[in-house]
N, C-alpha and C positions, 0 to 999 in steps of 0.2 A: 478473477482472483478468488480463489474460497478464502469462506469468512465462518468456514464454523468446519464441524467433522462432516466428511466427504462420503462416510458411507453410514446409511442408518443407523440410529442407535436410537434404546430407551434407557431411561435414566436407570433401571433396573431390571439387570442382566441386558447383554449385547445382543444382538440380533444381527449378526453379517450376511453382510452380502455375498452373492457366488465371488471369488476371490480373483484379482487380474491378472493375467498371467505374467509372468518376471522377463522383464526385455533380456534375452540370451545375448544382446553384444548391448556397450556403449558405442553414442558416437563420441571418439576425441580428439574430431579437429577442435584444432587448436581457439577458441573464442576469446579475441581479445574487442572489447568496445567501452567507452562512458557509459561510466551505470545511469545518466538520465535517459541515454538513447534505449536500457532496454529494463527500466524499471516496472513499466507499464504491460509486459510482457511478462513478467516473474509469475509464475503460482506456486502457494505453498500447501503441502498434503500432508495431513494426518495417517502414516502407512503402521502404524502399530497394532497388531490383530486383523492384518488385511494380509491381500498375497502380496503388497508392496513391501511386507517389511521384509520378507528375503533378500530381495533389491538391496534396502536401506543396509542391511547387515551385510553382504557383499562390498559393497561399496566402501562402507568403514573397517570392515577388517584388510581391504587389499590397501586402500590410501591414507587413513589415517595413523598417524606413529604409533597409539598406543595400541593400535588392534580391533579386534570385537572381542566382548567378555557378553557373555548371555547376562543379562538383566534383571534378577529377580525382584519383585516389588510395583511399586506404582512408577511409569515412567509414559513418554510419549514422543515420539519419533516424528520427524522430519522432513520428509523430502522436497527439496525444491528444483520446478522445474523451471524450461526459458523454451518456450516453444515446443512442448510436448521432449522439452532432452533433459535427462537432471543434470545438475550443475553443483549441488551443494546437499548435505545431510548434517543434520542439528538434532539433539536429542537432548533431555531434561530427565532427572528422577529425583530420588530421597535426597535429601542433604545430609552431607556426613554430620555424625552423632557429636562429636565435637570436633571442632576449631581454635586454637588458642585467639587468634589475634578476631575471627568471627565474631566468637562471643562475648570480646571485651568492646567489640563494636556497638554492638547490642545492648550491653550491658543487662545480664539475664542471668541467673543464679540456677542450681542444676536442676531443681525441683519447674522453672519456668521455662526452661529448655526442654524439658523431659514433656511438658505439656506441649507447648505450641513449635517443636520442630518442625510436624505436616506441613507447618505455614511455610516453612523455606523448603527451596527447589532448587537443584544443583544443574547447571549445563554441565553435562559431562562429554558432551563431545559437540565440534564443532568444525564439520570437513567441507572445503571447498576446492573440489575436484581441479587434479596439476594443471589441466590444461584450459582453465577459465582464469584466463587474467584480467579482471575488470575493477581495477582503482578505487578504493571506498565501499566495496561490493560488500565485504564481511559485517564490517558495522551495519549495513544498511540492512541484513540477514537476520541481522540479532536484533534489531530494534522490529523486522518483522515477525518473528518468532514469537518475542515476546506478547504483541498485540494478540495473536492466537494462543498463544497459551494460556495467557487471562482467562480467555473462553473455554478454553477446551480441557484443562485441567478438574478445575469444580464441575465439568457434566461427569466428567468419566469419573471422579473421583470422592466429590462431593465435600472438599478439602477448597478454601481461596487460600491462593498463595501470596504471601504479606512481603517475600524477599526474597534474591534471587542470591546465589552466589556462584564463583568458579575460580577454577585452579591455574594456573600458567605455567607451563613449563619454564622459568626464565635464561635456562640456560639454551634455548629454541626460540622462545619468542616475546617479544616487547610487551606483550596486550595492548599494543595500539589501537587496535579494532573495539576493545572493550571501552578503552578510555573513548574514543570517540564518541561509541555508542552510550557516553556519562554512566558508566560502571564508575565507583570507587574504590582504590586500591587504599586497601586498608592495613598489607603488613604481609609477612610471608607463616607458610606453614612451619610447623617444628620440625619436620624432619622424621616424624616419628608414624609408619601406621598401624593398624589394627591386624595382629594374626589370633583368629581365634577368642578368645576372651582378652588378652595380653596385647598392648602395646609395643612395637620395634623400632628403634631407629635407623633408619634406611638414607638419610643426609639427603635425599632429593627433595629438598625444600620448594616449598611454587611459591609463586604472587597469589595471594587472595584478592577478588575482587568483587563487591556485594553492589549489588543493584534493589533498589528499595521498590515495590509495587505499589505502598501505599505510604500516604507523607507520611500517615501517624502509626506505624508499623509497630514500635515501642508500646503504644497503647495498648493498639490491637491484641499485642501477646503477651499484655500482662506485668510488663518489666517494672519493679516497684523505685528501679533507683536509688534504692538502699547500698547499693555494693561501692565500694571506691571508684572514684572516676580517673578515666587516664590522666597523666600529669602532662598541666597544659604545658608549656614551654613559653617561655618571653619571648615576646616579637624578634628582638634581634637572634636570640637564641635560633630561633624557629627557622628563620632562614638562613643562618649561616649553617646552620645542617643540611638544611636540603644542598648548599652547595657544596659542601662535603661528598654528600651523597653524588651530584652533577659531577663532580670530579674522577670520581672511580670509575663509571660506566667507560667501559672500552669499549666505544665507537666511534672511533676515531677516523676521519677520511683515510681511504686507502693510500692517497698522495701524502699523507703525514706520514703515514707511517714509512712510506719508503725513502722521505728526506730525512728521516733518524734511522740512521744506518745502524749506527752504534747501538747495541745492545743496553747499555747502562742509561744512553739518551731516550729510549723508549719507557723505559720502566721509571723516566722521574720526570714524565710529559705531564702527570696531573699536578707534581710538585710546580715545575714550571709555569705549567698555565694559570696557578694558585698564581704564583710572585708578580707574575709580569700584568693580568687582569687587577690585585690587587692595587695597582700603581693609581686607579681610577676611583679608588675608592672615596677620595674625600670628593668629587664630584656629586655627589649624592648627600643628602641629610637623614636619610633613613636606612633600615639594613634590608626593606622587600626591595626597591629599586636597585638594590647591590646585586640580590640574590637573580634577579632578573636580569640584568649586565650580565650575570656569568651565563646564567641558562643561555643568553642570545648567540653570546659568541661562541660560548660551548657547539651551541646547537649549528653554526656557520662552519666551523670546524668540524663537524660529526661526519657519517655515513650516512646520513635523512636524505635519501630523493629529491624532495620538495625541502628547500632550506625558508619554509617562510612558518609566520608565528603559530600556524594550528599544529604543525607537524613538531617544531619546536617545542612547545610547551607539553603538546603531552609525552613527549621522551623524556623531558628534565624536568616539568613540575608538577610535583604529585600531590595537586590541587583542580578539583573536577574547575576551577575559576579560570586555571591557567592560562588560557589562552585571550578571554579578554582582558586578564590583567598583565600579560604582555602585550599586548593592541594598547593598551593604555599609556605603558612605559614608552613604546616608542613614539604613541602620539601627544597624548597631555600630561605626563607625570613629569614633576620639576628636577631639573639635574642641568648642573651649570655647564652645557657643551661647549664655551669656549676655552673653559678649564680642560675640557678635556682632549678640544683638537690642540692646546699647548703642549700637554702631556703627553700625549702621540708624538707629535712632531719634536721635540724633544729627544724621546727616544729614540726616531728614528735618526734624525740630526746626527744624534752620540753614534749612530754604528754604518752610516753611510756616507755621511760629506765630506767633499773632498775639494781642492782646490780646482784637480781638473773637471770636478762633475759637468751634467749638465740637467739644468730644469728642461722639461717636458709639457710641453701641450697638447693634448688633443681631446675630442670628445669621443662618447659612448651611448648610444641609443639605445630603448628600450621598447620591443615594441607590448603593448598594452590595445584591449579592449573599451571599447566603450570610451565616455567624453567627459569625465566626472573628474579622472587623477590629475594632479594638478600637470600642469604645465603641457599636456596632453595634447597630439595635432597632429594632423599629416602633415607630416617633414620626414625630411631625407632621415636616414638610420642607417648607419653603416654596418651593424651586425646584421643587418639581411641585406644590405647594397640598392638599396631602392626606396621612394617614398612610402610612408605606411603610418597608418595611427600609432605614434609611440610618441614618448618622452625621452628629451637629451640632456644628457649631464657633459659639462666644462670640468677638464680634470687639468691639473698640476701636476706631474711627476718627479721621480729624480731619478738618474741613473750615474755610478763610476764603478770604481776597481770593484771595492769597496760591496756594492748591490745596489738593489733596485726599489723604490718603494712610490707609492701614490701619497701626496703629501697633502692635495686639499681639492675640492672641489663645489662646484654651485649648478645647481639645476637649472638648464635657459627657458626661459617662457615667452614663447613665442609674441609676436606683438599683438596677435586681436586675442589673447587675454587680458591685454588692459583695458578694453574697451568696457562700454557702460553693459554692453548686454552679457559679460561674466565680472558682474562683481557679486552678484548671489554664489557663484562659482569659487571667485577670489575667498568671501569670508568660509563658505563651504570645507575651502582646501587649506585655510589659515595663512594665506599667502600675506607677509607681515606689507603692510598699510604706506610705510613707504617704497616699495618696490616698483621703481618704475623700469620701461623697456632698455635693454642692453642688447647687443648684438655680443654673436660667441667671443668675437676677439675683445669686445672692451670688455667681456665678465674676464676673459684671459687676464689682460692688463693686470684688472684689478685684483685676481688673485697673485699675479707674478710680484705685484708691488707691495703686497702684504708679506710676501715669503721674503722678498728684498729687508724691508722692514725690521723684521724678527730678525735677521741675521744669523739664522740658524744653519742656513745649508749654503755652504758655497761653491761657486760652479764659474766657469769660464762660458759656457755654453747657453743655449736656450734654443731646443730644438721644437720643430711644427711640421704638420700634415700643410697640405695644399691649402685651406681654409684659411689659415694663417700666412701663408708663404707667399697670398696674393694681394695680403689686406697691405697695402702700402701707409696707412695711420696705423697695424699695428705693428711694422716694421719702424717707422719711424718713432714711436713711441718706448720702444726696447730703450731700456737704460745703457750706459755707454759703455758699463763696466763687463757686458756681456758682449758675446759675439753669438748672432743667431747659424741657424741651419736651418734652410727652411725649402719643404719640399717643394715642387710648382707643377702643374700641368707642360704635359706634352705640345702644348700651342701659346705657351710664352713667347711674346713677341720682345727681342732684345736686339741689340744691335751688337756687331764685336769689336768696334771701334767707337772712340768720341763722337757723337753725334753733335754738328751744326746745324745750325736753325735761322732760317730766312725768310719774309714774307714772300710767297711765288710771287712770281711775275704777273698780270693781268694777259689772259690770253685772247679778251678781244670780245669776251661774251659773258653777259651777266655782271653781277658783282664784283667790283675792285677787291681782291683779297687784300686783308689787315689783320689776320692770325700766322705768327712764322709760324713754320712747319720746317721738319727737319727734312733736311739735303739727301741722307740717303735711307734707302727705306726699311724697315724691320725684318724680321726671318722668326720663325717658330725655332726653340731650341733642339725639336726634333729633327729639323733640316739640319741642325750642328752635327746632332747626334750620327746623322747620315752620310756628312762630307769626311771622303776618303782622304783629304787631304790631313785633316788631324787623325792623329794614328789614338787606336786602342792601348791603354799600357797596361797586364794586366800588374795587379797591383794587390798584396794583401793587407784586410781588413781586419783583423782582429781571430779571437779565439769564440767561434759559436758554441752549443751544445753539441752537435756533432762532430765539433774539431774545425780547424785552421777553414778561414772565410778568403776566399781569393774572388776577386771582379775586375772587368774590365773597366779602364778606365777614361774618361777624356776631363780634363780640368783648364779652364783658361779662363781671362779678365772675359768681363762683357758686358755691356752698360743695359739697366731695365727698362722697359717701357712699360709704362703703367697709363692705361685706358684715358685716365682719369684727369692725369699729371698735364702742365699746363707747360708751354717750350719754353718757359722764362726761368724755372728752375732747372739750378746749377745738374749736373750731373754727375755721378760719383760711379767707378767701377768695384763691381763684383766680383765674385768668383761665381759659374758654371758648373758644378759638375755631375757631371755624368755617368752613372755606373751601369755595367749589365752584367746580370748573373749568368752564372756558368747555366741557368735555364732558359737565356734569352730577353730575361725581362727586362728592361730601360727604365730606371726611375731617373728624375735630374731634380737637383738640386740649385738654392744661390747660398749662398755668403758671404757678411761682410768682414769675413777675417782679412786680417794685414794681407798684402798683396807678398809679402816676405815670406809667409807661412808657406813651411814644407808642405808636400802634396799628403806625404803619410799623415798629417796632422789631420786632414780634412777627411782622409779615410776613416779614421780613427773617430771621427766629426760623425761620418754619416751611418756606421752602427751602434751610435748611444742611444741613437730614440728612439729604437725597437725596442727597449727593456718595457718600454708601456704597453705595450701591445701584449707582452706576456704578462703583466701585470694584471690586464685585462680577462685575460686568458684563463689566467688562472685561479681570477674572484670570479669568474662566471662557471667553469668548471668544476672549481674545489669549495668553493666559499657563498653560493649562490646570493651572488651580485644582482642577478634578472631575478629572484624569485619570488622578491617582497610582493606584498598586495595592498600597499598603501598608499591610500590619496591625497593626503595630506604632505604640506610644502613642511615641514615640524620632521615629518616620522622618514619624509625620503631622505632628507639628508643626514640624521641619526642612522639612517641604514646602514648608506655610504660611508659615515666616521668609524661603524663596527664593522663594516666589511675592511676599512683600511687599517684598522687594528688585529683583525684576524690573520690580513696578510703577514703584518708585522711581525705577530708571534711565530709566522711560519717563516721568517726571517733569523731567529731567535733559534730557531731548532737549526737552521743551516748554518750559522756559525758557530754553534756549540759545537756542530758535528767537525767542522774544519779545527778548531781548536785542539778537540780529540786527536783527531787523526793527527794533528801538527806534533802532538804529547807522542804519540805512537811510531810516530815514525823518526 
């Protein structure tokens, strides 16, 4: 990789070299990779006064927006290659003569300005060729640049440079790339440029963004500090403006926008997500943890790729700190969470529950690197359908007419995290002190007994995955005022009549049997599913997103057998049922609703506890539910409370929009 100017030079007058000749084509297949895999591979060239800078001006005037303008003055060009192919072009000169919001940065009077300008240098352009897509690559360009320009500035010029600045389209681009690379954005331009001697306004205002080369820059150029200083702002002040400011950016998920149909519902989605975030407000004792609440969800709601805290912070806080004092908020800054999972679940309560609802259980996998995040292990993961190092969250749901919401949940920790050999792991991850081992269905229980509790949501129901539907303690432990739904495997062994039970007979060899055993013997319910004699009825299901749900049907009593269960208790029938979609597919069900209950009722039973699943769907999609990076048992489940808040507000915009529509029509 070069580390200075590439073609000789004396500090007084240039001496070039015979000149390279101009590569006549690009290559541009397309290069997509991880900028660690080809960091080590980058070189950067100094092509200004060589035959490469026809190259370099070709390049920026066909792909860059603004063009090529010839350069008069001190400047130095750029090219960077990745294997002998360019890939990007960067260029530095004069810094504009003045800056409003630059100079108050500074704080430098005209006569200090007029002296030490040289010291600052402007990136005036900054191109990385359409068909290099490589993730972090830009920051990581400008922080190389930089280290070369240091150098190579002061030989060719004989000028050190104290301070870097640049411009931002903001109506084109974030400056995400800047902020990563810890530029500071310090205010926007006036609007106004230079024709001739005369000043014009032209309203294309940029983001300024100043990068310092040296701490004591101020000194360096003289700055006497005489002049007024910017007006600090009170703490709270301070931050309820930036969330001011979080609120207007329109970037908004694409999925939001299309569930505010309504024209007048879009244009008052900042006022909304003002009212409905402020609900959370007394949760907090101070106004930075507020302003950081809104950044997070703001930022879970956004259009960001990556919905986790670095991406976050630097779109919504316009503080170079932002990203560890968001890591902070969700890991150790104090806010009363159970004030807050009240106040959710509250509002959710007011706009969903319903007599017929139903609670929801299932879990949600994550798969994760490495052995540090808490709760972390090879276990099953059902979002990739196979064992894998990841972490599982125990969720609660609720679904009726009414909608759909996630109401509480707890992360499971597997059991050889209680062991002696992670408890440096345990305190590591803040895993709180009395936490001992649970299995998923008694964390279920106990979340179901807490919702019971609150009295907030009512439901006739209590639907479950197979996990649940096999646990016969946590089938028996279901409160009485529910009736479950509960999925099972296709090799549930049940019987379709009463089963009696009798010691066998002694048949003449070995041990005298003394355990009764039942008289006739078990069947898979898939052998149900197969006997011609019970007929298919097909049968409709409810109203899906595509329209009217129809399945085939088989429903009848049937008594369970459970592995485990011992022939001396009593036995109680169930309901069986069985559905297969118009694609084939056989899911089978039990429940213990009255043996009275219409069959439409149990239809009606067995599409409520797919609303979780899109729930899921659409905090991992829209709201990036997988995307956090947090190890700690503190910061995961604050994740999860703002991911179920986020979904809420997107709850919030769909009723408003059916409301409208109800006015309108």
């Amino acid at each position: 990789m070069a580390t200075g100017i590439p073609l000789s030079l004396k500090l007084k007058g240039f001496v070039i070299m015979e000149p390279r000749n101009v590569i006549p084509s690009i290559d541009d297949t397309p290069l997509v990779e991880e900028i660690f895999k080809i960091k080590s591979a980058l070189r950067i060239e100094l092509v200004n006064r060589t035959g490469l800078e026809a190259l370099w001006n070709q390049l920026v005037k066909l792909y860059h927006y603004l063009g090529y303008n010839k350069t008069i003055g001190a400047r130095v060009k750029y090219l960077v290659w990745f294997n002998e192919r360019p890939i990007a072009a960067i260029s530095y000169n004069q810094a504009s003569y003045r800056v409003g919001v630059r100079d108050t940065f500074i704080d430098w009077n005209d006569e200090e300005r007029k002296k030490y300008l040289p010291h600052v240098l402007n990136n005036n352009r900054l191109l990385i060729l359409p068909w290099v897509h490589v993730k972090n690559l830009a920051s990581h360009l400008i922080a190389l640049s930089i280290k070369h320009l240091k150098h190579d500035w002061p030989l060719l010029y004989g000028v050190e440079p104290y301070l870097l600045e640049t411009f931002v389209d903001q109506d084109k681009y974030k400056g995400t790339c800047y902020r990563a690379a810890n530029w500071h954005y310090v205010g926007e331009t006036s609007g106004f440029g230079k024709v001739g001697i005369t000043y014009q306004y032209h309203g294309n205002k940029k983001g300024v963004y100043l990068y310092p080369l040296k701490k004591n820059y101020k000194q360096l150029m003289g700055c006497t500090g005489r002049h007024k200083p910017l007006r600090v702002l009170k703490k709270s002040n301070k931050y309820l403006e930036m969330v001011s400011m979080q609120l207007q950016k329109n970037t908004w998920h694409e999925g939001i926008l299309e569930e505010a149909k309504v024209p007048d519902i879009i244009d008052k989605l900042p006022e909304m997500f003002n009212n409905y975030i402020n609900r959370f407000a007394d949760c907090f004792k101070r106004a930075e943890p507020i302003a950081n609440l809104y950044a997070y969800t703001r930022g879970l709601l956004s259009n960001l790729e990556r919905k986790s805290v670095g991406p976050i912070a630097l779109e919504f806080i316009d503080n170079p700190r932002g990203p560890r004092n968001l890591q902070n908020f969700m890991k150790n800054a104090q806010w009363d969470e159970e004030k807050a999972i009240k106040i959710y679940q509250e509002g959710l309560s007011e706009r969903i529950s319903d007599d017929e609802g139903m609670l929801t259980v299932d879990e949600s996998g994550f798969v994760k690197k490495g052995k540090h995040s808490v709760g972390v292990a090879r276990q099953y993961c059902g979002s990739v359908g196979k064992v894998e190092n990841s972490q599982v969250g125990v969720f609660v749901g609720y679904s009726g007419h009414k909608g759909y919401g996630l109401i509480s949940t707890q992360l499971f920790m597997p059991e050889k995290w209680f062991g002696e050999d992670y408890t440096q792991r345990r305190q590591d991850c803040a895993v709180p002190d009395e936490l001992t081992f649970r299995t998923k269905p008694q964390i279920a229980l106990d979340l179901i007994r807490k919702i019971e509790e609150s009295e907030l949501f009512k439901a006739k129901w209590i639907g479950m995955d197979c996990l649940y539907g096999n646990s016969k303690e946590f089938l028996d432990a279901i409160s009485d005022k529910y009736w479950y739904f509960a999925d099972i495997h296709n090799n549930t062994q049940v019987w379709r009549t009463q089963p009696t039970f009798k010691v066998p007979e002694y048949k003449g060899r070995g041990p005298r049997p003394t355990i009764m055993a039942a008289t006739t013997p078990t069947e898979h319910v898939s052998k149900i599913a197969g006997d011609e004699t019970i007929p298919w009825v097909k049968m409709y299901l409810g109203e899906g997103s595509k329209g009217p749900i129809h399945s085939d049907i088989k429903c009848l009593q049937i008594y369970r057998a459970f592995a485990k269960e011992t022939c001396e208790v009593p036995r109680k029938s169930c309901w069986l049922f069985i559905r297969r979609s118009e694609e084939g597919v056989i899911r089978y069900s039990i429940s213990n609703a009255p043996v009275d209950i219409p069959t439409s009722e149990l239809c009606k039973a067995s599409l409520m506890r797919w609303p979780i699943e899109q729930c899921f769907n659409e905090a991992k999609d829209e709201l990036g539910m997988d995307h956090y990076e947090f190890r700690s048992w503190t910061a995961w489940h604050r994740h999860m409370l703002l991911v179920s808040i986020a979904s809420s507000f997107l709850l919030e915009i769909r009723l408003q929009v059916i409301d409208k529509k109800k006015v309108r029509s």
